[in-house]
C-alpha positions in Angstrom: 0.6 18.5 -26.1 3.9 16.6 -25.2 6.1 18.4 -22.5 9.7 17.9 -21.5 10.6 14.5 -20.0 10.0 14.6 -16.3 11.6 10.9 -15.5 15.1 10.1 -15.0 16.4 6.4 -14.6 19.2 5.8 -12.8 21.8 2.7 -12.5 20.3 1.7 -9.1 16.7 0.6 -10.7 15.4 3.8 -9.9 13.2 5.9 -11.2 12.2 9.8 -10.6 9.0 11.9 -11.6 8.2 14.9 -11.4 4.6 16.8 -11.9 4.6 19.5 -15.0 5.0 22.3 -13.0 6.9 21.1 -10.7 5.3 21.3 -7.3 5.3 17.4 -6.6 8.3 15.2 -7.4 8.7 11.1 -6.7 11.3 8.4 -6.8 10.1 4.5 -7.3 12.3 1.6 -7.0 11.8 -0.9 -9.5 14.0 -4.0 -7.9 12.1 -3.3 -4.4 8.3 -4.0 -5.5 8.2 -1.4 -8.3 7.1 0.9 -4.8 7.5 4.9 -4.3 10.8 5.3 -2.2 9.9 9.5 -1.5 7.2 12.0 -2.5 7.6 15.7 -2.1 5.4 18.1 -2.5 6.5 22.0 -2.7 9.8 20.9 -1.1 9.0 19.0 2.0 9.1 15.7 2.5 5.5 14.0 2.6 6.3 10.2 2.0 9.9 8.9 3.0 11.4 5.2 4.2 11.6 5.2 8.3 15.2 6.6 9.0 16.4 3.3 12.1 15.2 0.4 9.9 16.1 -1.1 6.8 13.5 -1.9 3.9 13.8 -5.8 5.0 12.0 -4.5 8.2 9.3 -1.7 7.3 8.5 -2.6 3.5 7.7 1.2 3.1 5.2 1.8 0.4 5.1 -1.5 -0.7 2.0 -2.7 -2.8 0.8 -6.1 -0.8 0.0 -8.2 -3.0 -1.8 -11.3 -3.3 -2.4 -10.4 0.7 -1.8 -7.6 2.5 -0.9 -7.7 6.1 0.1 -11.2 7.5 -1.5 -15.0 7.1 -1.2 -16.6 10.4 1.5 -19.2 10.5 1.8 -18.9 6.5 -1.3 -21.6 6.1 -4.5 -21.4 4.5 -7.2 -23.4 2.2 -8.3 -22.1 -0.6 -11.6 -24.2 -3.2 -10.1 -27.6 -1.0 -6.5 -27.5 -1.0 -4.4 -26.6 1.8 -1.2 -24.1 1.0 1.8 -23.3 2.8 3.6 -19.4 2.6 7.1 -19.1 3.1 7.3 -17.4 6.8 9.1 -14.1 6.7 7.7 -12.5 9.4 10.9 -12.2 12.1 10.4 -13.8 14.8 7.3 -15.1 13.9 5.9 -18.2 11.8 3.7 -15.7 10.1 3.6 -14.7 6.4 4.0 -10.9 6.1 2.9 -8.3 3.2 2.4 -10.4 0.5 5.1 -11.9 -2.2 5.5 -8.8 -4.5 7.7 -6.3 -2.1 11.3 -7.9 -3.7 10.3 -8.5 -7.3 12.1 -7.2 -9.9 9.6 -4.6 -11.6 10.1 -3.3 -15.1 10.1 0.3 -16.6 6.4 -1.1 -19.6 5.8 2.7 -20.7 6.0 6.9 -19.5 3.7 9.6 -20.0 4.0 13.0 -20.1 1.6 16.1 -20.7 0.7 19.2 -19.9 -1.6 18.0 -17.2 0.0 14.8 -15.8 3.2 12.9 -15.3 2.9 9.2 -15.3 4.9 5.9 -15.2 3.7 2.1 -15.4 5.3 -0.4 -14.1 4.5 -4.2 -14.6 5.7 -8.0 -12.9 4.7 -10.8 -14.2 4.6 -14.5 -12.1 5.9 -17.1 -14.2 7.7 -19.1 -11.7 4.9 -19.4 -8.5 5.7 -20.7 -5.4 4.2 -23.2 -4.2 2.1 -21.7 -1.4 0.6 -19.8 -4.1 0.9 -21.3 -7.2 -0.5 -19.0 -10.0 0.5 -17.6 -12.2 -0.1 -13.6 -12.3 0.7 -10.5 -14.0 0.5 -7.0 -12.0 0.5 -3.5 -13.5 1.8 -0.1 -11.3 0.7 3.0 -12.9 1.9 6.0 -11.1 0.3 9.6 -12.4 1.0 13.2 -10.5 -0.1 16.5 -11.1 0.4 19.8 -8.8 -2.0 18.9 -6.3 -2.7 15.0 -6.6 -0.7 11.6 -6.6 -2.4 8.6 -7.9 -1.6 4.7 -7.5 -3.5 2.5 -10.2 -3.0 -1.1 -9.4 -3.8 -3.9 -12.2 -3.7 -8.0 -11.8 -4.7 -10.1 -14.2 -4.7 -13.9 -13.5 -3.1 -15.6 -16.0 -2.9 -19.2 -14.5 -5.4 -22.0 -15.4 -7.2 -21.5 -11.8 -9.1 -19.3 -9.4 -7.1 -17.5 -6.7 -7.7 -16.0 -3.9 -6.5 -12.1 -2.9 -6.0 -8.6 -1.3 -4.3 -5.6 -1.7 -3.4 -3.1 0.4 -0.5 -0.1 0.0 2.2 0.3 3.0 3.4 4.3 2.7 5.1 6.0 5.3 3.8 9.6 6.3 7.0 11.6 7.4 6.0 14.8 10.2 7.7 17.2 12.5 5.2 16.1 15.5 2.9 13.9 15.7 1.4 15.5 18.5 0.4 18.7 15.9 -1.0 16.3 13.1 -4.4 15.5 13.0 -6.3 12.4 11.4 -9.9 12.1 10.2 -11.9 9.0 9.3 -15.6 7.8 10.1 -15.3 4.1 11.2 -18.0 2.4 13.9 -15.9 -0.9 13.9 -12.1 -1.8 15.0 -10.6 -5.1 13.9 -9.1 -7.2 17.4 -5.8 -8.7 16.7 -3.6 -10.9 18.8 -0.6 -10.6 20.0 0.8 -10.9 16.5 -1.4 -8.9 14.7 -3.7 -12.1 13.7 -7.3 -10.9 13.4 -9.4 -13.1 16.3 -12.8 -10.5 15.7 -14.2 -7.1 14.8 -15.7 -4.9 17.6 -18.1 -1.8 17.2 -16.8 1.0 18.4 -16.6 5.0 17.7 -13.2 6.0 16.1 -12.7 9.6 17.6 -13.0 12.5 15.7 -10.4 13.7 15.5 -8.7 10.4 15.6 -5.5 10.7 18.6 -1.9 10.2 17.5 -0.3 11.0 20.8 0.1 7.5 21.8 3.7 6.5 21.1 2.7 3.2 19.6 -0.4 2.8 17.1 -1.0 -0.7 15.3 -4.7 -0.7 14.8 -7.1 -1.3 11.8 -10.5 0.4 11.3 -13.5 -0.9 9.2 -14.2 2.5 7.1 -17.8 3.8 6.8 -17.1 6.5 4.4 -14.1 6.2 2.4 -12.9 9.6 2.9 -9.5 10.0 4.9 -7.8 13.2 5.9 -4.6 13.7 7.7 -3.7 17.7 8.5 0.0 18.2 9.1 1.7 21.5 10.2 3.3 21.4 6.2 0.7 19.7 4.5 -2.7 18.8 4.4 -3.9 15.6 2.4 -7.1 13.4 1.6 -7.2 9.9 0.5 -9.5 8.6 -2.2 -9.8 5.3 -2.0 -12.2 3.2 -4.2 -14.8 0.9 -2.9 -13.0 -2.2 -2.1 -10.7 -0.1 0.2 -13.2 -0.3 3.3 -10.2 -1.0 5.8 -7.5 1.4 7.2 -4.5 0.2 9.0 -2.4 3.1 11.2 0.8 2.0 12.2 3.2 4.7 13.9 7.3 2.5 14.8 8.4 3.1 17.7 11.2 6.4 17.5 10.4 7.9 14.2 8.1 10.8 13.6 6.2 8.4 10.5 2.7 7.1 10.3 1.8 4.7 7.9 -1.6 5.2 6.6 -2.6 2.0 4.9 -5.5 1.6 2.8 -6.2 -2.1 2.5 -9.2 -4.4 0.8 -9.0 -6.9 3.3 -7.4 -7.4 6.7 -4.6 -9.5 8.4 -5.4 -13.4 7.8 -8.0 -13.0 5.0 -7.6 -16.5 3.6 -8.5 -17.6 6.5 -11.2 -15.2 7.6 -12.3 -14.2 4.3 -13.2 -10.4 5.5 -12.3 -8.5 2.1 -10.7 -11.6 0.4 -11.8 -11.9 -3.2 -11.7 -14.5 -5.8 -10.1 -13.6 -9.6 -11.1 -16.3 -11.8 -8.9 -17.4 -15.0 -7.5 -14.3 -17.6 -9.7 -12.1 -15.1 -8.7 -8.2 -14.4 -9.2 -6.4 -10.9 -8.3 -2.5 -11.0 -7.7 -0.7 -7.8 -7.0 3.3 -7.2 -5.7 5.3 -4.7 -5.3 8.8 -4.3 -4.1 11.5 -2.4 -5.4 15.3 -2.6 -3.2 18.0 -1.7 -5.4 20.6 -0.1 -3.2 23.4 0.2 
């Protein structure tokens, strides 16, 4: 059964959802990625921008896209040919997050029922740069209910050639205190990064459990063993659901804000170089990705 219409668009490109019931409501911005600006779920804030940085800075909730994280110095080889990346990492020659967190996304189709609340969003890459010339088309489907928010993410290569890829999702996890949050995962291995976040090996190690979020600055990715993440929060409690492919987890706290981004990623910083989670999508090829998140109470 249709219900009422629970998305409003406004003159800004944006977009706002809210669950049948009520209990859960988003905002997306379609000329910044297609990505979720806010989620809030009975009234309180659960995913929100950083408050002393602009979007140009944090890329927020961003989908990363056709790499997440960075590619050192912009350069890789992919099947024999060398590429180039625009750098837009500040102060750095790196490439950063991808080439999707700007694009101009567009409003393809809304559902509503009694059940779920959903929006899809699509891009399509007609006009490739050169440091990754192919052509792509990607669909964002959105869906909420009372007690779960879903990302389904959907590239199809629609250029002549094989490319290379990862994904990986950028949101923001707004608290009172981190010191009265506490973060679950099972991982034996830690990636090592450089000074610039460029992966140089993996290391075995225990992640504690429960994992620490006292230290005032956290930029560190973790190979998962089970795929089950859970963050408890003094107004919220969450799990993530991530599929198969999304065996890495980066945590990222800025400096000054009580945020944590808790970043679910299929491959790691520099994967067309190192290859750890890269994949291949051949010619008129589809790759689906989900993520979720479980409101326990």
């Amino acid at each position: 059964m249709k219900t009422k219409e629970h998305i409003k668009p406004n003159l800004e490109g944006e977009l706002s959802l809210t669950s049948p019931n009520g209990k859960m409501q988003a905002t997306f911005s379609l000329k910044e990625g297609g990505r979720l600006k806010s989620l809030h779920y009975k009234g309180k804030a659960v995913i929100a921008d950083p408050e002393n940085s602009p979007y140009t800075n944090h890329f927020a909730s961003s989908v990363l896209f056709p790499f997440a994280n960075r590619i050192k110095d912009g350069k890789y080889n992919f099947e024999g040919k060398d590429f180039q990346l625009d750098s837009n990492e500040k102060d750095s020659t790196n490439a950063i997050h991808g080439l999707i967190y700007d694009k101009q996304f567009q409003l393809a189709k809304k559902d509503t029922n009694q059940d779920n609340s959903s929006i899809h969003l699509v891009y399509e890459e007609q006009n490739p740069p050169q440091g990754f010339p192919f052509a792509f088309a990607i669909e964002l489907t959105y869906r909420l209910n009372d007690k779960n928010f879903e990302l389904i993410i959907k590239v199809e290569n629609k250029s002549l050639q094989n490319f290379p890829f990862t994904l990986g999702w950028h949101p923001y996890f707004v608290v009172t205190n981190l010191n009265h949050c506490m973060l679950e995962f099972d991982s034996l291995k830690r990636i090592l990064f450089n000074q610039e976040q460029i992966t140089i090996g993996i290391t075995n190690g225990f992640a504690p459990r429960p994992f620490p979020l006292k230290n005032p600055y956290l930029d560190d990715c973790f190979v998962l063993h089970d795929k089950k993440v859970s963050f408890k929060t003094p107004d919220y409690q969450i799990e993530f659901n991530n599929s198969n492919h999304s065996k890495y987890l980066q945590l990222y706290s800025p400096p000054n804000e009580e945020r944590i981004a808790i970043e679910p990623m299929t491959g790691i910083s520099d994967s067309f170089n190192n290859k750890k989670g890269m994949k291949v999508l051949n010619p008129n090829e589809i790759f689906v990705e989900k993520w979720k998140i479980n409101f326990i109470n």
